[in-house]
N, C-alpha and C positions, 0 to 999 in steps of 0.2 A: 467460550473459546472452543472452538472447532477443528480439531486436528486434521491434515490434509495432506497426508501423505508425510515427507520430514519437517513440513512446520506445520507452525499453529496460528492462526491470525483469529486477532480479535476486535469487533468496530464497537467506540464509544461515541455513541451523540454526546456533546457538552453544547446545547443551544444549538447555534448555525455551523458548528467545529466539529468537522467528523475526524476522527483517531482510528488511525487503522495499526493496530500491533501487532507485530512479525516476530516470532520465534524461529529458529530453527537455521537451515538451510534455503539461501532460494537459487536456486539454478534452473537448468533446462525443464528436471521432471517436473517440479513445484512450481516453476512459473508461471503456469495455466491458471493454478491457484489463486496464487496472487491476483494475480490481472484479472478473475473474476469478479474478487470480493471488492476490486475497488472498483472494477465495472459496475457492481450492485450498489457501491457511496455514491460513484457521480452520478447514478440514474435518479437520486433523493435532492440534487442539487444543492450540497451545502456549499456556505461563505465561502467555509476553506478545509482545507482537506490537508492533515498533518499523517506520514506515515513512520509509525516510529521504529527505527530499524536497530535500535539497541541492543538487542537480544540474537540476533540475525550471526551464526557464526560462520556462515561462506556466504559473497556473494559471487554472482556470475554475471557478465556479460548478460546474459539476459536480463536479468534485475536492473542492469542500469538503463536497458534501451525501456523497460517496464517505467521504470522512474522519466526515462526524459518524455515519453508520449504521453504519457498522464499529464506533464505539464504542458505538454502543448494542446492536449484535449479540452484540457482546463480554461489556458490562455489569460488572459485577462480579468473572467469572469469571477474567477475564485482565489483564493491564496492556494498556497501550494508550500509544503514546505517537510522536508525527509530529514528526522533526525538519527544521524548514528556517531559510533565514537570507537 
């Protein structure tokens, strides 16, 4: 896990299931972050791509439009699926 300023994202291959785990804060400064490291999943083309936001203790406006163009990058090709709570 590789810390990136105030979070920390972490990628798990499980077969064709990339896990991508998000600590911290994501907003404006960290968002780059984000958006990289799932830029570097979809460029692997897995099945489906799970980001788990459990750990994640602010989101911003930015994380969400981050969240909705990954799935439309995605589209039909892949699963797609953000868990938080």
């Amino acid at each position: 896990m590789a810390p990136l300023g105030s979070i920390s994202i972490s990628v798990e291959r499980l077969g064709d299931i990339a896990v991508l785990g998000v600590i911290g804060v994501v907003d404006l400064a960290t968002g780059p972050a984000l958006r990289h490291e799932i830029d570097g999943v979809i460029g692997k083309d897995p099945m489906s791509l799970i980001i788990d936001l459990t750990k994640v203790t602010f989101i911003s406006s930015t994380c969400l439009a981050i969240l909705a163009s990954t799935k439309e990058r995605l589209g039909d090709a892949a699963g797609f699926s953000g868990v938080c709570h």
